[in-house]
C-alpha positions in Angstrom: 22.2 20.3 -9.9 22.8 23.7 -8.6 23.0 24.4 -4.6 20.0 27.1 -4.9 17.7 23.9 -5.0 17.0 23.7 -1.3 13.4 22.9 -0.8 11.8 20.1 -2.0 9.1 17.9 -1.5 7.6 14.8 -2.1 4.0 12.8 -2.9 3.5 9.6 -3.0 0.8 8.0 -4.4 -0.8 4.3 -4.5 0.4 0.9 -2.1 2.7 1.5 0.9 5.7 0.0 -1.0 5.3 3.6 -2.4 5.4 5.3 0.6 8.7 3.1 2.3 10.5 3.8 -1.1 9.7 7.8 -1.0 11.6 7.9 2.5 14.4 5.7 1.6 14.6 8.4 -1.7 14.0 11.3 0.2 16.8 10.7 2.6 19.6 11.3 0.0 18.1 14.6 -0.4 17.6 15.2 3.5 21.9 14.6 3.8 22.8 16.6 1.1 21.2 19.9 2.5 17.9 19.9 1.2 15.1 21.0 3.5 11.9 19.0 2.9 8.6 20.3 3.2 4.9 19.3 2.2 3.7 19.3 -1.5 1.6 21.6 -1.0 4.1 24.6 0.3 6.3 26.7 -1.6 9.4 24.0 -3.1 12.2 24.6 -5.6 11.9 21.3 -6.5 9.0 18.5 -6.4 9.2 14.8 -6.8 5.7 12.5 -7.5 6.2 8.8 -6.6 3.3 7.9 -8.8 0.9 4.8 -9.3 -0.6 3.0 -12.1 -2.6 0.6 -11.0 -6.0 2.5 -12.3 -6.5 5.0 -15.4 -8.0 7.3 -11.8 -3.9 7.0 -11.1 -2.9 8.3 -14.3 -5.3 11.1 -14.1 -4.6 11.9 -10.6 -0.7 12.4 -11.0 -1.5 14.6 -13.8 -3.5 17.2 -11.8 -0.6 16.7 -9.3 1.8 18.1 -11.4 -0.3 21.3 -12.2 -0.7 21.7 -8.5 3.1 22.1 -7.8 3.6 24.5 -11.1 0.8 26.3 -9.2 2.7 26.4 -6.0 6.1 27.6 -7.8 5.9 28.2 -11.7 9.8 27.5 -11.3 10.1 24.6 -10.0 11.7 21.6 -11.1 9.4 18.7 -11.1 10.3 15.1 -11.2 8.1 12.2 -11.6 9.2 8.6 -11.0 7.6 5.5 -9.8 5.0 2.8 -12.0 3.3 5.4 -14.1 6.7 6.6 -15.0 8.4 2.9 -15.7 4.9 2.7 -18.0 4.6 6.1 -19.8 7.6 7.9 -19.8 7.0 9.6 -23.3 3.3 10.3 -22.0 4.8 12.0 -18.7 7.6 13.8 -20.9 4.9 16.0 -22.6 3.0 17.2 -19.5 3.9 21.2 -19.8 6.0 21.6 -16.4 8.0 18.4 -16.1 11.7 18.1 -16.5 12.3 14.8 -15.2 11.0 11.3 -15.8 12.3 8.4 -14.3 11.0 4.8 -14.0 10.9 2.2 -11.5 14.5 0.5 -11.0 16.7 4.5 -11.9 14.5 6.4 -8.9 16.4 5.3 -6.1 19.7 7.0 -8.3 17.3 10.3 -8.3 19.4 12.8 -6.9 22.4 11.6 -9.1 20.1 11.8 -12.1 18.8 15.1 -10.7 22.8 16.6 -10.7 23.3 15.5 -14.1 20.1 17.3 -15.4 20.4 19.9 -17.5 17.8 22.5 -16.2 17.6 24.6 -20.2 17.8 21.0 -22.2 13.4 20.1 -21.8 12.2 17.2 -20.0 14.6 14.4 -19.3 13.5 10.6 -19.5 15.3 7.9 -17.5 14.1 4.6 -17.6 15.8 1.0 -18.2 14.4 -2.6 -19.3 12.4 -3.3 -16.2 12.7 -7.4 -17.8 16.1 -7.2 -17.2 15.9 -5.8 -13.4 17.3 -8.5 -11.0 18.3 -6.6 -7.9 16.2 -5.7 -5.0 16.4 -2.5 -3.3 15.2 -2.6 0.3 13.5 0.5 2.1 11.5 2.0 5.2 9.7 4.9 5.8 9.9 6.4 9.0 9.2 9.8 10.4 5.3 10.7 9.1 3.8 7.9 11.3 5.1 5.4 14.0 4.3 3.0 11.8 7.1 1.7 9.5 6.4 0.1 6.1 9.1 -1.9 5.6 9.8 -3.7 2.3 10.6 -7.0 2.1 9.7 -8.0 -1.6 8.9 -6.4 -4.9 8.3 -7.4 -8.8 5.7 -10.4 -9.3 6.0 -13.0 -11.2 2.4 -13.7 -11.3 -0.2 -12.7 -14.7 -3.2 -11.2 -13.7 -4.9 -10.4 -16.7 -6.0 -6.8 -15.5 -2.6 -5.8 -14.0 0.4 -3.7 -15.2 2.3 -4.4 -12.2 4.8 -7.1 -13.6 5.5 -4.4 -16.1 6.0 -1.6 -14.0 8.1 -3.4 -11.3 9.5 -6.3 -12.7 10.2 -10.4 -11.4 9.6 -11.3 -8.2 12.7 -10.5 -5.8 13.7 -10.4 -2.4 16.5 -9.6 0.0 17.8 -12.8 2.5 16.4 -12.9 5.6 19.3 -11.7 7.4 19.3 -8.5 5.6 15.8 -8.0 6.1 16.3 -8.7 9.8 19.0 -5.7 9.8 16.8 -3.8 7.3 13.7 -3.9 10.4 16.1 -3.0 13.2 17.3 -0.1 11.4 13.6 0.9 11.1 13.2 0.2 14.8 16.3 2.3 16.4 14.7 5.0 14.0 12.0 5.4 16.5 9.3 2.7 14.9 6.5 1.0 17.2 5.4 -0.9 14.1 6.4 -2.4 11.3 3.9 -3.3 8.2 5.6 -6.1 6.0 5.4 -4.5 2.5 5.8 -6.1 -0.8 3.8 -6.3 -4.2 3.6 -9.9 -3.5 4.9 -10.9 0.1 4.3 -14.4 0.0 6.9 -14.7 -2.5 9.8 -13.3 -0.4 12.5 -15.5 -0.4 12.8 -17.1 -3.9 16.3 -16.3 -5.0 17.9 -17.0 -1.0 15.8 -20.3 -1.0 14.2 -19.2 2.4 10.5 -18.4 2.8 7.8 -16.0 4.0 7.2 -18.7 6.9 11.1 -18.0 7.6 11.1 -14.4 7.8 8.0 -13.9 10.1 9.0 -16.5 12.9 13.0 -14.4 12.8 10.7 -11.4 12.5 8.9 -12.2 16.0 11.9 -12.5 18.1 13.0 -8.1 17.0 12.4 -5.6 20.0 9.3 -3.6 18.5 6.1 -3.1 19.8 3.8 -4.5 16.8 5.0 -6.6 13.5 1.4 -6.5 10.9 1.2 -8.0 7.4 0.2 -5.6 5.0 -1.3 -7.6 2.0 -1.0 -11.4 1.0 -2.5 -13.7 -1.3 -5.2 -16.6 -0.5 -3.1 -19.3 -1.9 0.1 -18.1 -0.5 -1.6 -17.5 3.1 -1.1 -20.7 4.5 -2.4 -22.7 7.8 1.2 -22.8 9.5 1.5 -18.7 9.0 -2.3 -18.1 10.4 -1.2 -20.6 13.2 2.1 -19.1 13.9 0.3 -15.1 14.1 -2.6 -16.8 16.2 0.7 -17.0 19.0 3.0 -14.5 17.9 4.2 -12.2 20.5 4.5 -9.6 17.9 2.6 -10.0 14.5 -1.3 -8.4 15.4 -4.6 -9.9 14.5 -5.0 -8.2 11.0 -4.9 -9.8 7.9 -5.8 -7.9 3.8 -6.3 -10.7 1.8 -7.0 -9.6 -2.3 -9.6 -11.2 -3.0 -10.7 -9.5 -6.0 -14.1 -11.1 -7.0 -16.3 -14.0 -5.5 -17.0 -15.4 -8.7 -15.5 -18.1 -10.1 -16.2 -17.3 -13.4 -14.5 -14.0 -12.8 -11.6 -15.3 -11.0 -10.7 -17.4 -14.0 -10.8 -14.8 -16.3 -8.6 -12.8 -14.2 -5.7 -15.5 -14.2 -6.1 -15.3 -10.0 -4.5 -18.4 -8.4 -7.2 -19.6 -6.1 -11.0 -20.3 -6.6 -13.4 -19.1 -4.1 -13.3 -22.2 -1.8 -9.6 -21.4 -0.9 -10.3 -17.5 -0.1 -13.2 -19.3 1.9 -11.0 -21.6 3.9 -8.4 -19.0 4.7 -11.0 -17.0 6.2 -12.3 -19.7 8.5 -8.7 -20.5 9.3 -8.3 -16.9 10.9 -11.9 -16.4 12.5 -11.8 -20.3 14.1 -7.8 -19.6 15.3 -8.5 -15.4 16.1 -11.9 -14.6 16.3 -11.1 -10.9 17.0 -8.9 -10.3 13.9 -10.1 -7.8 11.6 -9.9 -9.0 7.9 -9.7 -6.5 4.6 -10.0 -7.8 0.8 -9.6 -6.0 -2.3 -12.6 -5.8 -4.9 -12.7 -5.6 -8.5 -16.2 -4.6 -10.1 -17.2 -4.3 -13.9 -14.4 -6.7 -14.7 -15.0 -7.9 -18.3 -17.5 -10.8 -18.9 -18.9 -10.0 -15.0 -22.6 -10.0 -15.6 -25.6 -9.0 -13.2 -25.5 -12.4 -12.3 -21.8 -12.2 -11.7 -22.0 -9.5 -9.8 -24.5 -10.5 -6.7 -23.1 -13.8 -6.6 -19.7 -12.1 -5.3 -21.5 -9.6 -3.0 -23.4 -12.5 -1.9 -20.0 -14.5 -1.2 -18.7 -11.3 0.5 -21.5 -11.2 2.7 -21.3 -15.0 3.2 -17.1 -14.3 4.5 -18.5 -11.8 7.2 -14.9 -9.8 6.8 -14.8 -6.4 7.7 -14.0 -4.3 5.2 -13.1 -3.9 1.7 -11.2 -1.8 -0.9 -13.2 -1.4 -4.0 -11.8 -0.9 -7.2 -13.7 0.0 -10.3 -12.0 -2.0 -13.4 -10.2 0.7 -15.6 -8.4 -0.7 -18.8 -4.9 -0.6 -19.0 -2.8 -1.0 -21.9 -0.6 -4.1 -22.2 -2.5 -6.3 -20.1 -4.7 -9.2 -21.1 -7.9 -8.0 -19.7 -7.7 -5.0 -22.2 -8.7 -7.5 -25.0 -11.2 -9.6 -23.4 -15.1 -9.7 -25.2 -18.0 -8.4 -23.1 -17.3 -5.0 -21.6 -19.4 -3.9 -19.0 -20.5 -0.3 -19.1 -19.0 2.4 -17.3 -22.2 3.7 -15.5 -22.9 0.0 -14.2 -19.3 -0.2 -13.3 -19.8 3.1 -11.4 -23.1 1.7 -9.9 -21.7 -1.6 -8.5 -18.8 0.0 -7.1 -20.8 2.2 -5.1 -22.9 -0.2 -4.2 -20.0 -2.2 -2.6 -18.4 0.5 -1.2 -21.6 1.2 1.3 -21.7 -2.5 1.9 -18.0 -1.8 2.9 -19.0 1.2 5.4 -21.9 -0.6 6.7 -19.8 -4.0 7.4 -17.0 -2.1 9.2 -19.4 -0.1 11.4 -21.1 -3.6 12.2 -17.1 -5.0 13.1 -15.7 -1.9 14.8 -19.3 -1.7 17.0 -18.5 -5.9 18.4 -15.3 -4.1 20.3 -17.2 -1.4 21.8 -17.0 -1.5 25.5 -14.0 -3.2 25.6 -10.1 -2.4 26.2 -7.6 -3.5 23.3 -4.1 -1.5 23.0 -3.8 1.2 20.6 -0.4 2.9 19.1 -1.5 6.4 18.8 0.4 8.3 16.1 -1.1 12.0 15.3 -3.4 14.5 16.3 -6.3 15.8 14.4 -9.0 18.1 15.4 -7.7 18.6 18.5 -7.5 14.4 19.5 -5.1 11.9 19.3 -5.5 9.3 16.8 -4.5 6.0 16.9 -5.2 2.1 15.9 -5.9 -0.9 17.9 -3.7 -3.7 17.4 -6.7 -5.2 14.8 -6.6 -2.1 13.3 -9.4 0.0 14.4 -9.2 3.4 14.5 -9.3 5.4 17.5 -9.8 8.7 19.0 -8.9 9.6 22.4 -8.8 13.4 24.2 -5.3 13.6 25.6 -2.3 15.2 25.5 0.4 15.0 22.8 2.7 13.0 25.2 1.1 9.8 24.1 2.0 10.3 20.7 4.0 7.0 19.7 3.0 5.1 22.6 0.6 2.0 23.3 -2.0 2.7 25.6 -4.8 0.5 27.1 -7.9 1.9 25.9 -12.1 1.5 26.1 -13.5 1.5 23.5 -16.5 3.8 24.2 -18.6 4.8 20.8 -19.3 5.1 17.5 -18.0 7.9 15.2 -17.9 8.4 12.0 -15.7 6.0 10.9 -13.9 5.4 14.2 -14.8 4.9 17.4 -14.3 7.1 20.8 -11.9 5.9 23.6 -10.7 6.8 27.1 -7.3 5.9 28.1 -7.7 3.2 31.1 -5.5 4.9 34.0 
């Protein structure tokens, strides 16, 4: 690739394995001379780390594309990640791109970009993602203080709606050791925090014949401010890794536990691993061991075969938990996957309608959590400013606004929690 190339930049899409993966790719480009800047400034050269969990994904990364040939109708644009690992021909035929590569060539991106011929069309790199055995460890550092460090990727499970498996691959993880180095590197790069990051994390340690339990209690003993699990699964949360956080000097009271829907009837047809009474007992684990941990679970609506029935049965379960927030999905069919050939459809509009339904259940039920902290003190990392405060989370991740000055930008600071404010609450730093 020619030297004139010197500003690019990068967006990443989806899950935070995304966003530790776009750092670790972006530094190759940062040594060899290139100058970074946001997607939406002037770039020789883009790259979109893209997802494809959703057809919303899909549709999304397209529109991306057309926003960088807006930006620079010469640029260079690459596109690499799940979506690419999935639809590389698809991808290849979008008017502007020259590069397509999937999920196990992008961390050789810069390679693949100097052996790209710029006059020869679009380009598609992509191997046998059944074949891929090696794991490629990551952080991101530098946007936030947080770090998302990645300790595990593939999955061996089969979720009948997911395309995950396919994108990424088997299961596969680094030893602990490595990992250990892999989160010190992270920390003498300036992180406060480090978010465990994985497609499935409870699966790290398969191949080294070490465990997730392993990992965290090495994990507690690093020099970092704050140690958080990102996302884990019911029936790999166990009792002896609530009980060990409920101590840890390091790992915070947050847990994001998929839970996907509160129906067993659903849940089967799904393929999930766990029945409702297991995603019930985790949850009582945590609020009995850490009653102020703040507890996330993903949502799937309009799932195939979920009737009306269905459906308020697993609000009704969600409002039985008493967790504090949730992601909501709208199912979306994606090719390949079992789901896409299951009887009983459920119509977009009543999709649309139940997803919005949960999603101001969500809003409501996070109000109601973050509100049982006001007037209290909890330590928050702050990371950024925006509208002229400094933002920042509480160790069970609620989100915080303070008026300050930047010094306190990657710090923890004692704070009161003061009020209520659209969708995070006011503090004062306690002097």
């Amino acid at each position: 690739m020619s030297t004139e190339y010197k500003k690019i930049a990068f967006h990443t899409m989806g899950c935070k394995l995304n966003f530790s993966e776009t750092s670790m790719i972006s530094k190759d480009f940062v040594n060899r001379g290139f100058e970074k800047v946001t997607y939406k400034e002037y770039a020789d050269f883009y790259v979109l780390n893209t997802c494809s969990v959703t057809d919303n994904a899909d549709k999304e990364a397209r529109k991306l594309i057309r926003q960088a040939k807006r930006s620079n109708p010469n640029a260079k644009i690459a596109v690499i990640g799940c979506y690419a690992q999935l639809n590389p021909e698809e991808i290849s035929n979008i008017k502007g791109v020259d590069l397509v590569v999937g999920s196990e060539n992008k961390f050789n991106l810069l390679n693949e970009l100097d052996r790209l011929d710029l006059n020869g069309g679009s380009k598609v790199v992509r191997s046998n993602i059944k074949e891929t055995s090696s794991f490629i460890p990551s952080y991101s550092i530098g946007d936030r203080t947080r770090s998302y460090l990645k300790i595990q990727d593939g999955c061996d499970y089969v979720c009948s709606f997911c395309t995950i498996p396919l994108a990424r691959g088997k299961s596969r993880s680094d030893s602990i050791k490595k990992t250990i180095d892999l989160a010190n590197q992270a920390i003498n790069e300036g992180a406060k925090e480090l978010v465990l990051t994985g497609v499935n994390i409870g699966d790290f340690g398969k191949q080294t014949n070490e465990s997730f339990f392993d990992l965290i209690k090495e994990l507690d003993n690093l020099d970092v401010h704050r140690l958080r699990i990102s996302s884990i699964e019911p029936n790999l949360l166990t009792k002896e890794i609530i009980e060990f956080c409920s101590v840890s000097k390091k790992f915070v009271p947050h847990f994001h536990i998929p839970l996907q829907s509160g129906s067993d009837k659903i849940l089967t047809l799904m393929q999930r691993r766990y029945k409702r009474s297991r995603y019930f007992e985790c949850v009582s684990i945590i609020k009995d061991l850490i009653p102020d941990a703040t507890i996330g679970a993903d949502v799937i609506v309009g799932f195939p075969g979920e009737s009306d029935n269905d459906f308020v049965e697993s609000h009704h379960f969600i409002d039985e938990l008493k967790i504090s927030y949730l992601h909501v999905f709208t199912y979306s069919e994606r090719a390949n996957t079992r789901a896409i050939n299951l009887e009983n459809k459920v119509d977009k509009k009543i999709r649309s309608k139940r997803s919005l339904i949960l999603r101001n259940f969500s809003k409501k039920i996070l109000e109601a959590h973050q509100n049982k902290f006001i007037k209290s003190s909890r330590p928050v990392l702050f990371e950024y400013l925006k509208n002229d405060k400094i933002i920042g989370y509480t160790d069970n991740y609620i989100k915080v606004a303070v008026e300050a000055d930047h010094s306190i930008i990657n710090t923890v600071q004692n704070v009161k929690l003061v009020s209520s404010d659209m969708g995070y609450i006011k503090g004062e730093l306690v002097r």
